[in-house]
N, C-alpha and C positions, 0 to 999 in steps of 0.2 A: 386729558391732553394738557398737556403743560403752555402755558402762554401770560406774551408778558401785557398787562392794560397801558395803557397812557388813555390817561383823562384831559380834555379840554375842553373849550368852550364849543364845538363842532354840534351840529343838529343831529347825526347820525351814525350809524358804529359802522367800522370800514375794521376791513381785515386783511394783512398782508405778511408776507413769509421775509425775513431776510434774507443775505446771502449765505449765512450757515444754515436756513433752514428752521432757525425759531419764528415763531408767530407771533404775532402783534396784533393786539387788539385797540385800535380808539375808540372811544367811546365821550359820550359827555359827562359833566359831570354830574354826580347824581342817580344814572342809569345802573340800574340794579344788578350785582353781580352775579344772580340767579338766570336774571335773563343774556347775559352777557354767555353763559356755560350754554344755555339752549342755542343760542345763534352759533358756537363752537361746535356740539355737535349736530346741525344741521347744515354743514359746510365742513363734515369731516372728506369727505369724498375730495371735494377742492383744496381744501388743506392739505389733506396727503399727499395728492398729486405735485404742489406746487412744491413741498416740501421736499420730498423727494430727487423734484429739480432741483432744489436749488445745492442740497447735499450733494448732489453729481457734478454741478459745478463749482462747487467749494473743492471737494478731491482732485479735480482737475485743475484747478486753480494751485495748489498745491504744489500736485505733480510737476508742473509747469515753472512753479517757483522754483523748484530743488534743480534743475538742471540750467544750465546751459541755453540762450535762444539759438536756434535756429533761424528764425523768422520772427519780424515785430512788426505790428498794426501801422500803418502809415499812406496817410490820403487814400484811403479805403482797401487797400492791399494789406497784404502777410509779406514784407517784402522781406528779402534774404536776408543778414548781414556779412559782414566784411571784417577781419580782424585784422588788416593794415591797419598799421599807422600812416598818418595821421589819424584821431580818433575825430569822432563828428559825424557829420549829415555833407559829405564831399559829392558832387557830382550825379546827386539822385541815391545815394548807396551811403547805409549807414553806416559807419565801422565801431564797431567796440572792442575792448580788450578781449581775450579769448579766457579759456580757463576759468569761468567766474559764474558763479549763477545768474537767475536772472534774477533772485531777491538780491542776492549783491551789488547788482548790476541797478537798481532801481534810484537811485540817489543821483545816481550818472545820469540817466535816461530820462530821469525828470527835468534837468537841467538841460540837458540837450533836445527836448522836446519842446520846453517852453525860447529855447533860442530860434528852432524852426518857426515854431508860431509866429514870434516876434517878426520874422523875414518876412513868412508869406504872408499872415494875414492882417495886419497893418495896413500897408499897402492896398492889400485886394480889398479892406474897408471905405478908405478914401477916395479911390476906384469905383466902387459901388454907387459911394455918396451922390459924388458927382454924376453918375449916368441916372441913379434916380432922381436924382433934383431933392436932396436933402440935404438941411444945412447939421454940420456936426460940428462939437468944440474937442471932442479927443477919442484916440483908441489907445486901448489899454490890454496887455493882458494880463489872466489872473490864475490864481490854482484853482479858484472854484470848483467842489467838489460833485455837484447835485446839480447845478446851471451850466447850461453851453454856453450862455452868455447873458448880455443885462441892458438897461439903457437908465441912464440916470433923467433927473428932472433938467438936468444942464445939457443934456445930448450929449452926455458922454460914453461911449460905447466900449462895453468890458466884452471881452472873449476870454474865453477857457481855453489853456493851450492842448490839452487834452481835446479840442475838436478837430487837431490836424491827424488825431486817426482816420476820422471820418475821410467818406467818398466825400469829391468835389462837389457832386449835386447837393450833397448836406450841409457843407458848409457852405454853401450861397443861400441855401435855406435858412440858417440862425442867423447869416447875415443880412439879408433882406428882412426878418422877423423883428432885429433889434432896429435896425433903419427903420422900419414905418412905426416903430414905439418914439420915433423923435417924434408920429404927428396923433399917433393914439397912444398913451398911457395908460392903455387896457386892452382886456381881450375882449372888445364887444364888435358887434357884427360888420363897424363899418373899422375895426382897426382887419378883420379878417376878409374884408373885402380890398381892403390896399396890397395885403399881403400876395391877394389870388391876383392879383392885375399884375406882378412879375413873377410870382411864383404858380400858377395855376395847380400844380399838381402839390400841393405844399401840405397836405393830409397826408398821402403815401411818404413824403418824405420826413413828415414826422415820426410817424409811425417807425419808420427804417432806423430813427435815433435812436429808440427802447433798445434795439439792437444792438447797438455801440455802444453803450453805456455795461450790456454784458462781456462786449471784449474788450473794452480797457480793463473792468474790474478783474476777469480772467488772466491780463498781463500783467495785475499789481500796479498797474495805470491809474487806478481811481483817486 
């Protein structure tokens, strides 16, 4: 079975499929490549399967590219669009030009996506601040690729606009998450005890993030 290593300074070897479906191995440095092919195939079963997946949504990823939307990911919906002009995000309803793929279409749609963000979530951050009784010096948004969001040592608070796909509960979710990192600068039990005192259910709604993270990628979103 074909697979690619990356070595680092980690204590243990993790394995993970990308989205075309190649395998990755990390490992540390040092650890023997003998034993690296035994832990491969004894995790052929979980390999294949995930493999598998994720070849199915690479072709559908694809698929998806080569035509036309119909529907794009927005504040947790598939919503319609609209080929009026005006183009934009008008009145709840997005409009793009017609006739155009949606790989065409992506240059646009990232630009118009990070203008939403800037509108709503802005706002719904300082908003937050204020009801939690947090002090914050900025909001910012970003492209960030692999982070919904961030907090700096200055309490400066980065969002990805890529999380106005997400449902509303999720996005109160990263925002409350970066909010109590202005009072823990870690994930230790009492930064995840601030979190559960406004988010109580904020496990299930992580979990729902893993989620989103496959439909933006499946829209070319990522």
């Amino acid at each position: 079975m074909d697979y690619s290593i990356v070595r680092s300074r980690r204590k243990t070897v993790a394995l993970s499929v990308d989205k075309n479906g190649r395998l990755i191995v990390r490992a540390p440095y040092g650890f023997p490549d003998e034993r690296i092919d035994e832990i491969v195939k004894e995790k052929s079963s979980w390999i294949e399967k995930h493999s598998s997946a994720a070849e199915k949504r690479s072709e559908s990823r694809r698929e998806r590219l080569s035509r036309p939307p119909e529907a794009l990911p927005l504040f947790g919906e598939l919503r319609a669009v609209s080929h009026a002009e005006p183009y934009g995000y008008i009145d709840g309803v997005i409009h793009i030009p017609g006739n155009m793929t949606l790989e065409e279409l992506l240059p646009y749609l990232r630009r118009l996506y990070a203008r939403i963000a800037k509108e709503y979530l802005i706002p719904k951050v300082w908003l937050a601040a204020g009801e939690m009784g947090m002090d914050i010096s900025a909001v910012r948004i970003n492209s960030a690729g692999t982070r919904w969001g961030s907090c700096s040592a200055r309490k400066s608070i980065n969002l990805s606009w890529k999380l106005i796909a997400a449902d509303p509960e999720l996005i109160d979710y990263v925002i409350v998450h970066e909010l109590c990192h202005t009072v823990h600068m870690d994930h230790s039990d009492a930064f995840w005890e601030l979190v559960a005192r406004f988010i109580p259910d904020h496990k299930e709604r992580r979990d729902r993030l893993a989620e989103m993270q496959r439909v933006i990628a499946e829209f070319g979103l990522e």
